[in-house]
Structure formats: structure tokens, C-alpha cells
MOPAC internal coordinates of N, CA, C and O (Angstrom, degrees):
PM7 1SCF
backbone

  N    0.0000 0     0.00 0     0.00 0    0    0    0
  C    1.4477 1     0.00 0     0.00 0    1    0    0
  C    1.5099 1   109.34 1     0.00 0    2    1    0
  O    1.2310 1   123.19 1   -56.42 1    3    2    1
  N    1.1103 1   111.50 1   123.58 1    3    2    1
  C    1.5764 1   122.59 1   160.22 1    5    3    2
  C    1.5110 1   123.35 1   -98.14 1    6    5    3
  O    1.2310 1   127.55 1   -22.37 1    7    6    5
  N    1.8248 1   103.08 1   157.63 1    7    6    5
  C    1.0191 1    92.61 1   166.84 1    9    7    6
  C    1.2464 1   154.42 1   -70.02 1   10    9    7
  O    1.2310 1    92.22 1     1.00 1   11   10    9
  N    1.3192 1   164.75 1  -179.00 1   11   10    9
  C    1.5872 1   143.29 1   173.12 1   13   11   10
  C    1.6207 1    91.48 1   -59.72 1   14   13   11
  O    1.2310 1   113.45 1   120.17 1   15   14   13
  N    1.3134 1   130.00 1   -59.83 1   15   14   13
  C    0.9226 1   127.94 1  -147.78 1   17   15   14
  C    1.6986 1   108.96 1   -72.52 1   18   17   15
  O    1.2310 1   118.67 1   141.63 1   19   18   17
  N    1.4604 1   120.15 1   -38.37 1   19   18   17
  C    1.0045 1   150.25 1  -159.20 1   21   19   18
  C    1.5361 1   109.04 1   -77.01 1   22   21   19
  O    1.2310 1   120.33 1   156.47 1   23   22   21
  N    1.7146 1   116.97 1   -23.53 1   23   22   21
  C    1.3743 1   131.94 1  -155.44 1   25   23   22
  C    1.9796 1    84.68 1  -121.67 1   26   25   23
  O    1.2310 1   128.95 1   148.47 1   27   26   25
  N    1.4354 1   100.37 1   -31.53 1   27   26   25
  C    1.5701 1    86.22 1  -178.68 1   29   27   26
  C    1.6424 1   121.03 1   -70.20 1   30   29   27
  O    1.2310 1   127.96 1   154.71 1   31   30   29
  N    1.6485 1   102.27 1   -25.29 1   31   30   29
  C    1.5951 1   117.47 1   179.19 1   33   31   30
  C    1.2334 1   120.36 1   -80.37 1   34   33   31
  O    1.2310 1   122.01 1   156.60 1   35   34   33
  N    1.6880 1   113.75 1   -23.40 1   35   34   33
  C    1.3933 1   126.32 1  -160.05 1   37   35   34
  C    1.7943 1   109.59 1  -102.13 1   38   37   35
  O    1.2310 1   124.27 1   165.56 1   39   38   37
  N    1.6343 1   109.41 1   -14.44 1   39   38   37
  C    1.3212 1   116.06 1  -168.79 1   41   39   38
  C    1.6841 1   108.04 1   -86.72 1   42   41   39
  O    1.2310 1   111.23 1   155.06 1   43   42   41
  N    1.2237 1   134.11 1   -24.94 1   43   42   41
  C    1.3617 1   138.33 1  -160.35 1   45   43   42
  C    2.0472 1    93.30 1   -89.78 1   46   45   43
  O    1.2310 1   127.30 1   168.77 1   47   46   45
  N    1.3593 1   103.55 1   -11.23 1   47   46   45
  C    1.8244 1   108.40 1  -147.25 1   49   47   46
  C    1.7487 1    85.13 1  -110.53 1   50   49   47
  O    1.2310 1   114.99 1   167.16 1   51   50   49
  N    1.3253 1   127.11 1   -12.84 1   51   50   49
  C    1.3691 1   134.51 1   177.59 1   53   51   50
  C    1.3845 1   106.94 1   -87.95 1   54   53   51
  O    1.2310 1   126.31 1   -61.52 1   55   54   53
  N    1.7050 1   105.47 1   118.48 1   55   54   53
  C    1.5611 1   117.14 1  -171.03 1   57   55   54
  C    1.6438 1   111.68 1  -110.43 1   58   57   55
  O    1.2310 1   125.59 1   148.48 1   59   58   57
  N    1.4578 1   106.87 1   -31.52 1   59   58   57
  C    1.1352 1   134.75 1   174.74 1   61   59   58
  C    1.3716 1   114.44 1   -39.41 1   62   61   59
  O    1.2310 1   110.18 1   -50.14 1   63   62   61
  N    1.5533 1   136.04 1   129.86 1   63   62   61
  C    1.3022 1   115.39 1   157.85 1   65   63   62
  C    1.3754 1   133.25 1  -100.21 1   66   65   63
  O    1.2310 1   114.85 1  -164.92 1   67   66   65
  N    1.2379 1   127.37 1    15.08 1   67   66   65
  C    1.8999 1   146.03 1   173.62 1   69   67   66
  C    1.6349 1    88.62 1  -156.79 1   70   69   67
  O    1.2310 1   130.60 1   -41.68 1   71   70   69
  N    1.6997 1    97.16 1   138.32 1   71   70   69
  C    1.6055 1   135.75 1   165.27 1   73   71   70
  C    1.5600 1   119.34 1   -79.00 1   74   73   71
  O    1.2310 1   134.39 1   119.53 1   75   74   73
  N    1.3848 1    89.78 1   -60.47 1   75   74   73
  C    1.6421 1    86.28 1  -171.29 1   77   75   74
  C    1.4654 1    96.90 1   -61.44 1   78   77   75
  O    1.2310 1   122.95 1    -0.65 1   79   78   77
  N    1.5745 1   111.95 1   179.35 1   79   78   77
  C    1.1072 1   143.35 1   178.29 1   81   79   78
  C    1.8721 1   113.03 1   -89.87 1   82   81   79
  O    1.2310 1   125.09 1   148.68 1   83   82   81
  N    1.2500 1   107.82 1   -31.32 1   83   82   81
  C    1.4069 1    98.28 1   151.86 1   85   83   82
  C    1.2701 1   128.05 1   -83.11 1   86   85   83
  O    1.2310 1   123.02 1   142.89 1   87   86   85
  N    1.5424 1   111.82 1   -37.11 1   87   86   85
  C    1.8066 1    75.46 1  -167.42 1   89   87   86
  C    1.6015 1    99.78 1   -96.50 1   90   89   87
  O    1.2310 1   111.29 1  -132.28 1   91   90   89
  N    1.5709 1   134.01 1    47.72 1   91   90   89
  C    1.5377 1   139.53 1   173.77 1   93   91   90
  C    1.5418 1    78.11 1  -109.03 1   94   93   91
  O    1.2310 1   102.13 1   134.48 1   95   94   93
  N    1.7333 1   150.27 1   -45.52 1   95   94   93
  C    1.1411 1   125.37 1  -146.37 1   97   95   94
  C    1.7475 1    80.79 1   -97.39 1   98   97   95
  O    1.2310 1   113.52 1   154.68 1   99   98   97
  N    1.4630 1   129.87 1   -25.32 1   99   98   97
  C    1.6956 1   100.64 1   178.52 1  101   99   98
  C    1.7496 1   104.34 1   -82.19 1  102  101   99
  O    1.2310 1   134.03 1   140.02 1  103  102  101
  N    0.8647 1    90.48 1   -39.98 1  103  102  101
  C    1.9656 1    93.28 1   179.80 1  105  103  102
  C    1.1975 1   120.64 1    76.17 1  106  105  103
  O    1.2310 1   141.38 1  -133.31 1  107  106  105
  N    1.9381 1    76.11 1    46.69 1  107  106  105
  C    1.6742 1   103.74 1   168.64 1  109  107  106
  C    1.5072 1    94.69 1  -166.63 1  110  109  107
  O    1.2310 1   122.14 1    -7.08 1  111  110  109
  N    1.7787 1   113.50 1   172.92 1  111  110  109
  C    0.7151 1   132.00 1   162.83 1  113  111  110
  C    1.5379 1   146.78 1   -69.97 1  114  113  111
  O    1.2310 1   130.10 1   -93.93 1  115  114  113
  N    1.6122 1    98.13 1    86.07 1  115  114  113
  C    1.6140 1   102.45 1  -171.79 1  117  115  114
  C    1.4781 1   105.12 1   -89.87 1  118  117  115
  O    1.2310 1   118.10 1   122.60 1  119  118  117
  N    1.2590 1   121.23 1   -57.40 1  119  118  117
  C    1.6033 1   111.86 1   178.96 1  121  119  118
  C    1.3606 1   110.63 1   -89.74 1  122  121  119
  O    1.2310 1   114.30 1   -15.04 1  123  122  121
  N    1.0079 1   128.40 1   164.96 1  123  122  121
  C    1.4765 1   139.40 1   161.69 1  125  123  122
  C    1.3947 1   122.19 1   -70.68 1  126  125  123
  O    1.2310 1   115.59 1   -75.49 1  127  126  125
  N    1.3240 1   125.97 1   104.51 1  127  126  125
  C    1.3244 1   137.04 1   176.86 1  129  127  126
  C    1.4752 1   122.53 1   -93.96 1  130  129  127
  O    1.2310 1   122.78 1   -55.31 1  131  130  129
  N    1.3610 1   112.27 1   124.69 1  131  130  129
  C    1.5287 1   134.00 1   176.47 1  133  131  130
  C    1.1892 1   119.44 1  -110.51 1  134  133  131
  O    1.2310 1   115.19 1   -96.21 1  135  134  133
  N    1.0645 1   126.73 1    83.79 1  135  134  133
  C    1.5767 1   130.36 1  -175.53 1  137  135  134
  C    1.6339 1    73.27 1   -81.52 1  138  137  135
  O    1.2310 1   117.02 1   -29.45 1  139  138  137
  N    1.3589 1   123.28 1   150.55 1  139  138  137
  C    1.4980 1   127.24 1   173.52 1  141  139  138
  C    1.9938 1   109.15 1  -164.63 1  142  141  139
  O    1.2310 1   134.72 1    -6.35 1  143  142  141
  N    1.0054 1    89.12 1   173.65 1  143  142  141
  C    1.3108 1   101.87 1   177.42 1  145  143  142
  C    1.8162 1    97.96 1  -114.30 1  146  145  143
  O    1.2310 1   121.65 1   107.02 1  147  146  145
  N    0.8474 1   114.45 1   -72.98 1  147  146  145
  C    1.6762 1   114.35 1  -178.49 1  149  147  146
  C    2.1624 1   108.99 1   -76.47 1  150  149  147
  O    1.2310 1   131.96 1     9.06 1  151  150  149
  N    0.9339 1    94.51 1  -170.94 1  151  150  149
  C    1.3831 1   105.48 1  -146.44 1  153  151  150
  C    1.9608 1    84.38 1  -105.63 1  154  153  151
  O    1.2310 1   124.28 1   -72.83 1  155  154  153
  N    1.6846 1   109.40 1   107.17 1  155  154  153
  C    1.6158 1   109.48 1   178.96 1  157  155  154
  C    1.1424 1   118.34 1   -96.10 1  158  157  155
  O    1.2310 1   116.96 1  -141.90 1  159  158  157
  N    1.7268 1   123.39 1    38.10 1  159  158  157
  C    1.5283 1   121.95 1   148.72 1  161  159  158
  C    1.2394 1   131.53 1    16.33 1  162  161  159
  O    1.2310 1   137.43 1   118.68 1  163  162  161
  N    1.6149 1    83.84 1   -61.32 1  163  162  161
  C    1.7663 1    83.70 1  -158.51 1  165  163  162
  C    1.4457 1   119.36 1   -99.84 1  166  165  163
  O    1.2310 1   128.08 1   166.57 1  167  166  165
  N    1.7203 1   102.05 1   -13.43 1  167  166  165
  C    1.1735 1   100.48 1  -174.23 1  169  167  166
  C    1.8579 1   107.96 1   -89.51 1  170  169  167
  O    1.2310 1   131.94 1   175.19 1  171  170  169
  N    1.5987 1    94.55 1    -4.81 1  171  170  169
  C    1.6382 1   110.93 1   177.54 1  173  171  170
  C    1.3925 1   110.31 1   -59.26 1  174  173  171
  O    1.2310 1   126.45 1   113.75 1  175  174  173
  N    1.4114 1   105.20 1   -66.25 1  175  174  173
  C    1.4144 1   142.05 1   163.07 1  177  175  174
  C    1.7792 1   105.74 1    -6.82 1  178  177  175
  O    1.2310 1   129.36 1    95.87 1  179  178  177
  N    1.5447 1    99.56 1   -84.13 1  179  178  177
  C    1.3105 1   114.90 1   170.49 1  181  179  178
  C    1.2980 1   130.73 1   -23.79 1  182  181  179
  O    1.2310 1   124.74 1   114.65 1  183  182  181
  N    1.4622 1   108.51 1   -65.35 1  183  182  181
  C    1.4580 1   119.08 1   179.88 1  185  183  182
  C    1.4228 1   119.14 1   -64.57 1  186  185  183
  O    1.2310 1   121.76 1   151.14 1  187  186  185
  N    1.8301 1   114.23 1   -28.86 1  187  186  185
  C    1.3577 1   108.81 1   167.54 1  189  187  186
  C    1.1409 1   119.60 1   -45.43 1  190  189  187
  O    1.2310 1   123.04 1   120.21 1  191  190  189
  N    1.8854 1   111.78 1   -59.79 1  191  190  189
  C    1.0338 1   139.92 1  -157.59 1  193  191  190
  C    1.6831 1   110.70 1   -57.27 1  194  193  191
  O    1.2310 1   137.08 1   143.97 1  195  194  193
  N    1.4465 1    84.52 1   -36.03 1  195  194  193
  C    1.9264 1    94.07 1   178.43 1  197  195  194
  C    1.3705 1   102.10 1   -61.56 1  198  197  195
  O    1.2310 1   117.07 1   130.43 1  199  198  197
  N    1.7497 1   123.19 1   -49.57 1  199  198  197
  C    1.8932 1   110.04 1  -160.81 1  201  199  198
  C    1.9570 1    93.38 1   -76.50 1  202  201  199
  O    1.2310 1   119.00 1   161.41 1  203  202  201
  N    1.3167 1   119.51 1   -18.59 1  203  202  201
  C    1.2550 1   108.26 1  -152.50 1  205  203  202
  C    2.0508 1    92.52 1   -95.17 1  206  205  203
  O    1.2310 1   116.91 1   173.67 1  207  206  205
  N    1.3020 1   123.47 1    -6.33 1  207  206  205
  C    1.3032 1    97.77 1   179.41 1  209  207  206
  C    1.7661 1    83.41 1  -126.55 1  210  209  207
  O    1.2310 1   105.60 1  -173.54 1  211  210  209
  N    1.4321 1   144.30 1     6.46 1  211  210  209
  C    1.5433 1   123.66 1  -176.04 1  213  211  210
  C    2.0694 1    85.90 1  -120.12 1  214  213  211
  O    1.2310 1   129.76 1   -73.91 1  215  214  213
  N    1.0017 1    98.79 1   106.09 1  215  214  213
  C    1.3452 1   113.71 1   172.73 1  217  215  214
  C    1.8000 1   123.01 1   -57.16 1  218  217  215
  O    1.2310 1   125.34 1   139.34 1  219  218  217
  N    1.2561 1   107.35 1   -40.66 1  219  218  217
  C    1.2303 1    96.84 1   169.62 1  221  219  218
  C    1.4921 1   101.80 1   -83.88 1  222  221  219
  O    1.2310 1   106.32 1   130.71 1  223  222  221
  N    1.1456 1   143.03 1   -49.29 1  223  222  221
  C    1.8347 1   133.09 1   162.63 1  225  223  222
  C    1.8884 1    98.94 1     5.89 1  226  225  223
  O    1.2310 1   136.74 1   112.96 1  227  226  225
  N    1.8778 1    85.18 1   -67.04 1  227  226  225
  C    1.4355 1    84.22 1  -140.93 1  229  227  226
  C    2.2587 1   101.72 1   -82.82 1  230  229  227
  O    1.2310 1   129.76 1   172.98 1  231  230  229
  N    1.1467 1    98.79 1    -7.02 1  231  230  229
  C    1.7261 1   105.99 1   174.49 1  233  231  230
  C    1.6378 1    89.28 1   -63.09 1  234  233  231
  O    1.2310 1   119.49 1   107.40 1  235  234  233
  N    1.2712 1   118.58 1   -72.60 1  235  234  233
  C    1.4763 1   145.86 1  -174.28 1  237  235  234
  C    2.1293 1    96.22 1   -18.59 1  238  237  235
  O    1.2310 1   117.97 1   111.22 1  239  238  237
  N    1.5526 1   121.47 1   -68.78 1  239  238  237
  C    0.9554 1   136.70 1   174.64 1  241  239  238
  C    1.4226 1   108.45 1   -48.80 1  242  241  239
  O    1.2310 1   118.48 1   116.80 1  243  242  241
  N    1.3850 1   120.51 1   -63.20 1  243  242  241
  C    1.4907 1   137.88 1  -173.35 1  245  243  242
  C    1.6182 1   102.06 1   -45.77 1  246  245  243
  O    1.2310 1   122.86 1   134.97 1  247  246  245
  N    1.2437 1   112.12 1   -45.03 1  247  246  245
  C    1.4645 1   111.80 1  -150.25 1  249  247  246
  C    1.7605 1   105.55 1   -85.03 1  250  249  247
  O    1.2310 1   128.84 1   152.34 1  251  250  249
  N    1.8114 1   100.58 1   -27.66 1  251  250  249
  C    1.3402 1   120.34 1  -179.76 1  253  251  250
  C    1.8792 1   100.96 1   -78.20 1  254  253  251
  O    1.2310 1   103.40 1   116.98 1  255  254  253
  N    0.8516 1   148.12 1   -63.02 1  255  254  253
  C    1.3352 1   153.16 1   130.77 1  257  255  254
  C    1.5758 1   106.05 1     6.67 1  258  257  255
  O    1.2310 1   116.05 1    96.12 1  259  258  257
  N    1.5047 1   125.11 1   -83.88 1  259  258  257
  C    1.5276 1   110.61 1   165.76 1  261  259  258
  C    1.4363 1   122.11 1   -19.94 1  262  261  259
  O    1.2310 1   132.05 1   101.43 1  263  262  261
  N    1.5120 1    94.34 1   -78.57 1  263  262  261
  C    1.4119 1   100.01 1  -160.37 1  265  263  262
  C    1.5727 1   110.76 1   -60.70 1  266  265  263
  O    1.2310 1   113.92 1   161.83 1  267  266  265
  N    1.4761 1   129.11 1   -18.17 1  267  266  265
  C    1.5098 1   114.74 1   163.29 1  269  267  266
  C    1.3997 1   114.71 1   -99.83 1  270  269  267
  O    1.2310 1   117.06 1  -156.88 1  271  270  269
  N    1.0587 1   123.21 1    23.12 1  271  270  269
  C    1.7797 1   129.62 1   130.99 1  273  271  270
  C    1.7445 1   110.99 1   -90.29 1  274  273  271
  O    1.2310 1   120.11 1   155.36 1  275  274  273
  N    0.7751 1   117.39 1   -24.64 1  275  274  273
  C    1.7707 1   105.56 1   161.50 1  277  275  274
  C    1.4425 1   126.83 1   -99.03 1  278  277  275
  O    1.2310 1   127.56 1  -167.14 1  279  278  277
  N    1.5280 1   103.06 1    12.86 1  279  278  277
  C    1.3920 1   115.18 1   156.50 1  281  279  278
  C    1.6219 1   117.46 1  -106.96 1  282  281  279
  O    1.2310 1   117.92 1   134.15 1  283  282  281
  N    1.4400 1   121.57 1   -45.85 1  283  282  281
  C    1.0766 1   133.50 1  -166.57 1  285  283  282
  C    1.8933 1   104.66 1   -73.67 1  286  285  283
  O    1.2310 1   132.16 1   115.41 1  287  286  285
  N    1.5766 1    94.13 1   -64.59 1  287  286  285
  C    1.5026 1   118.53 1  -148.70 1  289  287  286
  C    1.7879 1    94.69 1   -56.52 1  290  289  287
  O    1.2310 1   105.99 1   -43.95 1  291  290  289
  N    0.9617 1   143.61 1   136.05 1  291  290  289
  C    1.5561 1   113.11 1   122.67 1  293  291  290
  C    2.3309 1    98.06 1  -144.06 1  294  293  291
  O    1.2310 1   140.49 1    -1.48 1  295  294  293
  N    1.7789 1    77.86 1   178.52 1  295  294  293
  C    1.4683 1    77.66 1  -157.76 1  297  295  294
  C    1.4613 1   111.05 1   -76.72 1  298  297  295
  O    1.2310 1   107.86 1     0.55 1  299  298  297
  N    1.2742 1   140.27 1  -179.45 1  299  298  297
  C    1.2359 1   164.98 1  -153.98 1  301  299  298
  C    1.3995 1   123.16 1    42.11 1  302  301  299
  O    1.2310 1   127.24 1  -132.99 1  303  302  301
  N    1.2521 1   103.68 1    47.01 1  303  302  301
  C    2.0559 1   112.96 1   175.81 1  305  303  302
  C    1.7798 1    96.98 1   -38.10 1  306  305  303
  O    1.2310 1   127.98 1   106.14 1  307  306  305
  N    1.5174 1   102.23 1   -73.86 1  307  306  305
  C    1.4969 1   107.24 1  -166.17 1  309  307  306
  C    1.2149 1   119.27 1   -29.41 1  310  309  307
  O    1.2310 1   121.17 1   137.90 1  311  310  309
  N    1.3970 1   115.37 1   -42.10 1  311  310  309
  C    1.5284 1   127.35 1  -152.98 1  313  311  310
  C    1.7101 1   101.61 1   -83.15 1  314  313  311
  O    1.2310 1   122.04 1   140.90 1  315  314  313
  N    1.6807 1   113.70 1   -39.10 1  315  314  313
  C    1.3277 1   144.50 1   176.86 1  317  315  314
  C    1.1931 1    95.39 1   -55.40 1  318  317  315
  O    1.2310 1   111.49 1   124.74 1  319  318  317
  N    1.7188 1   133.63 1   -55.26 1  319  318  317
  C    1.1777 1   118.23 1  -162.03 1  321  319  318
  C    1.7278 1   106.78 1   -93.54 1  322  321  319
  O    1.2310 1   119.43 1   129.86 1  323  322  321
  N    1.1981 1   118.69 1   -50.14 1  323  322  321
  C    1.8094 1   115.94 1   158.85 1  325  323  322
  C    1.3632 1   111.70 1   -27.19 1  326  325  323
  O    1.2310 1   109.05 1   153.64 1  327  326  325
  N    1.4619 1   138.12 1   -26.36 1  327  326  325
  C    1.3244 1   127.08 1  -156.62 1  329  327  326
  C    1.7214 1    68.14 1  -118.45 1  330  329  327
  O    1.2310 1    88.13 1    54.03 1  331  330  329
  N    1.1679 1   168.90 1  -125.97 1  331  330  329
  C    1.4378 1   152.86 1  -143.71 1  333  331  330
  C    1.1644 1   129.21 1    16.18 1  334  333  331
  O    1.2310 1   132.21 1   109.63 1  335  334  333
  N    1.9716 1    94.03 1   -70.37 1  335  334  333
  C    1.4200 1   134.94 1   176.21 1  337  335  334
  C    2.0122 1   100.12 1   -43.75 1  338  337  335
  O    1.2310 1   130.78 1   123.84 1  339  338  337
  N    1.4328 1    96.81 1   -56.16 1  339  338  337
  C    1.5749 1    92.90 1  -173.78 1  341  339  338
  C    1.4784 1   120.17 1   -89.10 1  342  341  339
  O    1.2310 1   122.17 1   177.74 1  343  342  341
  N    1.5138 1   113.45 1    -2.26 1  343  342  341
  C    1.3561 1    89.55 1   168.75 1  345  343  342
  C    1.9425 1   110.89 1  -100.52 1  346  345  343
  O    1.2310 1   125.00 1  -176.68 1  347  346  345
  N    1.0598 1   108.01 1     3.32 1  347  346  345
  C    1.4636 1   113.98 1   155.81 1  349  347  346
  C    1.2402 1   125.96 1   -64.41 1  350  349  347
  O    1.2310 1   133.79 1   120.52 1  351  350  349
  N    1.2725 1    90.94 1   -59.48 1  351  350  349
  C    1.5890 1   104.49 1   162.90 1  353  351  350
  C    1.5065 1   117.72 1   -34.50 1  354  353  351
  O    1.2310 1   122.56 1   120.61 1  355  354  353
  N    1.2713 1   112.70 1   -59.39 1  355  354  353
  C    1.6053 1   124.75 1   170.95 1  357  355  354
  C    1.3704 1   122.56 1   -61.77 1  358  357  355
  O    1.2310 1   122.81 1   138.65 1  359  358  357
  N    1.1297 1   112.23 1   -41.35 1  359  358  357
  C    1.5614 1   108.10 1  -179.80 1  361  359  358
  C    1.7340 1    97.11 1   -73.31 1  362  361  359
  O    1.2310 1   111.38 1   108.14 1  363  362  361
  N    1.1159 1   133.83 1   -71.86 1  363  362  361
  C    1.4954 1   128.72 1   170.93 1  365  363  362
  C    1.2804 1   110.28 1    -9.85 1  366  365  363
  O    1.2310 1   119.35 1   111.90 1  367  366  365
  N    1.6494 1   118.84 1   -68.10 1  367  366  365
  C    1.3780 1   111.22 1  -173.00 1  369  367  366
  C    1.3330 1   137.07 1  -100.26 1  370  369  367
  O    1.2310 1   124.46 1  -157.23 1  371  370  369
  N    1.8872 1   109.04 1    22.77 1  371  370  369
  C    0.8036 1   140.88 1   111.36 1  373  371  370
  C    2.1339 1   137.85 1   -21.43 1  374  373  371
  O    1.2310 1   132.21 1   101.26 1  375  374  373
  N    1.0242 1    94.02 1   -78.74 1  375  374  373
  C    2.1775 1   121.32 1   167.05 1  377  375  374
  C    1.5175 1    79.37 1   -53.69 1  378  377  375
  O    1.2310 1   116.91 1   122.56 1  379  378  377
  N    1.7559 1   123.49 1   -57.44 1  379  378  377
  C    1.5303 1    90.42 1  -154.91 1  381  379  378
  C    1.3853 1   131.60 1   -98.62 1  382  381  379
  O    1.2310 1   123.20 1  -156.39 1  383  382  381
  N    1.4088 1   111.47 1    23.61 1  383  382  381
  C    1.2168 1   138.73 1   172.99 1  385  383  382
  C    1.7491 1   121.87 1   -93.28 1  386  385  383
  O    1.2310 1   120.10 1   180.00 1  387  386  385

């Protein structure tokens, strides 16, 4: 939640078209996003209510969700980024040799 004032300065400066972090890596709309000024309860409310009582809704989500964890996800980030970390490391002290 922002402020009125805070959402009036911050909205013209937003280029982006999805917030969350999922639906920027599907690059579409999986959850429902409220950038807002007041507090959207109800319209939050709703959309739960839709995956949690229309069953295919919520298969529909589930299945979209998989498949961009079996596109996005895979395992050994840490190891991916330690081995980054050191070949930077190397090329740097590399130039400064």
C-alpha cells in the first residue's frame, strides 16, 4: 500500500508491466496484482475464493506454476553463483597482473 501522494508520484515512473516476481518471469498474468492506494480486501478475497471453490480455476494455475518452475527453477543457484563470484575474481586478477 502506498500513499495517495506516494502512488500519485510513483505511477507515471512505472514502466514495467507485472510486479510480482512470478508473473515478470511468466510474462503474464498468473496472480492478480494491486498496486493500490487503499487496502483491496475484497477484491483479494474473491480471486482466492475463485481458485479455492472452481477446481479447474485452480488445476488451470497449478499446472501454469509447474511448468514455470520447470522452466525457470533448476537446482544449484549457490554453486552457479560461487563459481561466477570466482571466475570474476580471476579475470580481475588476471587485468591486474
Amino acid at each position: 500500500r502506498l500513499s495517495t501522494l506516494m502512488g500519485a508520484f510513483l505511477k507515471p515512473l512505472v514502466k514495467t508491466k507485472y510486479i510480482t516476481l512470478v508473473n515478470l518471469l511468466a510474462d503474464k498474468l498468473l496472480y492478480p496484482e494491486h498496486p493500490c492506494i487503499t487496502c483491496p480486501s475484497e477484491i483479494v478475497s474473491q480471486e482466492i475464493l475463485h481458485w479455492l471453490n472452481d477446481e479447474q480455476a485452480f488445476a488451470s494455475l497449478q499446472s501454469e506454476l509447474i511448468a514455470l518452475r520447470d522452466l525457470c527453477a533448476s537446482p544449484g543457484a549457490c554453486d552457479r553463483a560461487a563459481q561466477r563470484i570466482v571466475d570474476a575474481l580471476t579475470v580481475a586478477r588476471s587485468r591486474a597482473a
